[in-house]
SEMARLO-607424 format. One record per residue (C-alpha): residue number from 1; residue in three letters; chain; x, z, y. Coordinates in steps of 0.02 Angstrom, whole numbers, plus 50000, padded with zeros to 5 digits. Each point is the difference from the previous one (the first is absolute). Last residue first. Layout:
BEGIN
seq; type; mol; c1; c3; c2
NUM; ALA; A; X; Z; Y
...
END
This chain:
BEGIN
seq; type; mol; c1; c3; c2
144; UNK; A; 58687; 54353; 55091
143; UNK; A; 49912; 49830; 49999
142; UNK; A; 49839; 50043; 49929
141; UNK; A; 49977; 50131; 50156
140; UNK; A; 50035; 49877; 50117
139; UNK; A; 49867; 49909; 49938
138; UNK; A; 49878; 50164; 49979
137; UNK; A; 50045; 50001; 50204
136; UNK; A; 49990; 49825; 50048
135; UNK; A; 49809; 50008; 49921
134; UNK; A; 49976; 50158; 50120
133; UNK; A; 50070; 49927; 50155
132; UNK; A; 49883; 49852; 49944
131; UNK; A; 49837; 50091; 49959
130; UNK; A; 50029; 50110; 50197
129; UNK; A; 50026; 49825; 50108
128; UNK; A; 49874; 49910; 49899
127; UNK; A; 49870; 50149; 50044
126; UNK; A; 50061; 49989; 50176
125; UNK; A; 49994; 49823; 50015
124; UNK; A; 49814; 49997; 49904
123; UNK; A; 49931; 50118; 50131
122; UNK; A; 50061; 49897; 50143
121; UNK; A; 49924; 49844; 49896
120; UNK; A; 49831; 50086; 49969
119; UNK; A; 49958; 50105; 50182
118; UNK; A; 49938; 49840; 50075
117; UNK; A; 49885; 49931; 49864
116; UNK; A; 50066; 49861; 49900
115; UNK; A; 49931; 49832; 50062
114; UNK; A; 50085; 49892; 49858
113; UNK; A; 50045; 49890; 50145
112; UNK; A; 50063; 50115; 50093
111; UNK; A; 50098; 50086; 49899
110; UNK; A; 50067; 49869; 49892
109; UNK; A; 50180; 49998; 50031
108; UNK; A; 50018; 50180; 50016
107; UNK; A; 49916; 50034; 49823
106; UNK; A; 50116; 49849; 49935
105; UNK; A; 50156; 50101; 50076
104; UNK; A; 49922; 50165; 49917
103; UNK; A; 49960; 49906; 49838
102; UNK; A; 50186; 49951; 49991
101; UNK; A; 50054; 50180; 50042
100; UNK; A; 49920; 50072; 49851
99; UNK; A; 50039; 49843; 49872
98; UNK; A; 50182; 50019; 50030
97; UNK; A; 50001; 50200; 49980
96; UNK; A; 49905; 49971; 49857
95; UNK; A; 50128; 49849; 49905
94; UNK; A; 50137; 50099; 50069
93; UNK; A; 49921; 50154; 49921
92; UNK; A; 49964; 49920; 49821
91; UNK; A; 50179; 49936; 50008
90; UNK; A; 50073; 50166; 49975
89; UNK; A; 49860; 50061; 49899
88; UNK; A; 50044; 49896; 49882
87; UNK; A; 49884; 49856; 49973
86; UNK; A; 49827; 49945; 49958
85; UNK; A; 49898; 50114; 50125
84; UNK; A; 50072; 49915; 50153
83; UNK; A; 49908; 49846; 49925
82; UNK; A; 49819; 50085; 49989
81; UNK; A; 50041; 50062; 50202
80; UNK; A; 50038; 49790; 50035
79; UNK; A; 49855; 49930; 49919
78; UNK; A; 49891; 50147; 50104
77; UNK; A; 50085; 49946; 50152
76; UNK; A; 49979; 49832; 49972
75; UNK; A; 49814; 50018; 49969
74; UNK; A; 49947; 50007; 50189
73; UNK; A; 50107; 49859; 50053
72; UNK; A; 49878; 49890; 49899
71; UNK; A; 49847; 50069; 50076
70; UNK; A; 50063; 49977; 50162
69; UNK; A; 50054; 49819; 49997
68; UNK; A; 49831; 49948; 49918
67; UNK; A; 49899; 50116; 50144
66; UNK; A; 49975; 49807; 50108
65; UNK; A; 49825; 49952; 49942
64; UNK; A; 49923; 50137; 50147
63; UNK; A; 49890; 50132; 49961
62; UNK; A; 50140; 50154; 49999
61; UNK; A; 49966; 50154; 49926
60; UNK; A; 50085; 49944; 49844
59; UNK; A; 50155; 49958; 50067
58; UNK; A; 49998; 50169; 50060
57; UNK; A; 49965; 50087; 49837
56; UNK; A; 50154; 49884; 49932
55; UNK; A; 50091; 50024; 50112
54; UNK; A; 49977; 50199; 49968
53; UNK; A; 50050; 49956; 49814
52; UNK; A; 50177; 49993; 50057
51; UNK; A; 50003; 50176; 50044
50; UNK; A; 49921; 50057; 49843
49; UNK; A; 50138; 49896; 49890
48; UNK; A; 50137; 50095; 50101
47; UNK; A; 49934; 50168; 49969
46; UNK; A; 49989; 49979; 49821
45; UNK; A; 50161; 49926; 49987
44; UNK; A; 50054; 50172; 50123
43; UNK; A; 49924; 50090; 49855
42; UNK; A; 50098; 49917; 49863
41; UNK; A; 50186; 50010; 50086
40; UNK; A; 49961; 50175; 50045
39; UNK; A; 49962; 50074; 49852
38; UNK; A; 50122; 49891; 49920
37; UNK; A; 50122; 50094; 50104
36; UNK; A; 49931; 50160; 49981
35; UNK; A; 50042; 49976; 49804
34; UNK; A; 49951; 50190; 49909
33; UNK; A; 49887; 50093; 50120
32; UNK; A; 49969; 50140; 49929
31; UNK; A; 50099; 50108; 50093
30; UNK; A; 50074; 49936; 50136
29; UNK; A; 50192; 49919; 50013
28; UNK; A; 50077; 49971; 50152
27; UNK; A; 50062; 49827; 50055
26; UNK; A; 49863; 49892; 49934
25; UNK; A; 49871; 50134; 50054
24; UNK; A; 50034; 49977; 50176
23; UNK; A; 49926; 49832; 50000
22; UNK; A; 49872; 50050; 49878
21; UNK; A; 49966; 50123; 50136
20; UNK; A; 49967; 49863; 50135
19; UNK; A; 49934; 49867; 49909
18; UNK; A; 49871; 50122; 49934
17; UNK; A; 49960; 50076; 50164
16; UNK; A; 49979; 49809; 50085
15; UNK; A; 49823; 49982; 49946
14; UNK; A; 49952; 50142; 50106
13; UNK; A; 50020; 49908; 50153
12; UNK; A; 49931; 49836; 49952
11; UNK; A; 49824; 50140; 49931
10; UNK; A; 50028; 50093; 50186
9; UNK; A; 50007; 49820; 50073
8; UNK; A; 49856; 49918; 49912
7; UNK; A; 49884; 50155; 50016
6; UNK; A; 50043; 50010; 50187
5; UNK; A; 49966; 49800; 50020
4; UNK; A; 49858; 49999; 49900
3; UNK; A; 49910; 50166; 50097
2; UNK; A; 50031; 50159; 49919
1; UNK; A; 49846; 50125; 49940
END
């Protein structure tokens, strides 16, 4: 079948088709979908708690004494996707948007010494890149 990496990026990959068309769906209505917004807002929480649990993996992996740092970064995201999930939507996708690029700074910050394989952080940009466009583009939407 796929190696890891090829599995990780085709499943990364995929992952951004419902940002994408929720995206579009909060300008144009589809049938049966009632609140694309919402939609949007709680799968990209979703997403955001996954990607902070992957410090959490890797501070797991590690042998040293010196993981406490990682392991605590590694639930703000998920602290910070249940929050966006409190509020209008309007604030929901600040509050996502913010914690999106945050963990990409932090991911950039820690690459090497989180050891993240090579292909991970140019991955994650480009995934980032695509999430917030799309985020920025259900806000928009709210604001018309």
């Amino acid at each position: 079948m796929f190696g890891s990496e090829k599995t990780a990026k085709v499943l990364g990959y995929a992952g951004l088709i419902p940002f994408i068309i929720l995206s579009i769906a909060s300008w144009i209505e589809i049938p049966y979908l009632d609140n694309a917004v919402y939609a949007l807002i709680t799968y990209a929480a979703i997403i955001l708690s996954f990607m902070g649990a992957i410090h959490w993996g890797m501070a797991m992996s590690k042998t040293d004494n010196k993981q406490s740092k990682y392991f605590i970064a590694s639930v703000i995201p998920a602290l910070a996707a249940w929050f966006s999930l409190l509020f209008t939507a309007f604030f929901s996708l600040i509050i996502l948007l913010t914690g999106f690029i945050s963990l990409i700074i932090y991911d950039l910050a820690v690459e090497k010494t989180q050891a993240f394989p090579g292909w991970y952080i140019p991955m994650r940009i480009r995934l980032t890149f695509i999430v917030v466009l799309s985020l920025i583009g259900a806000l928009v939407s709210v604001l018309k």
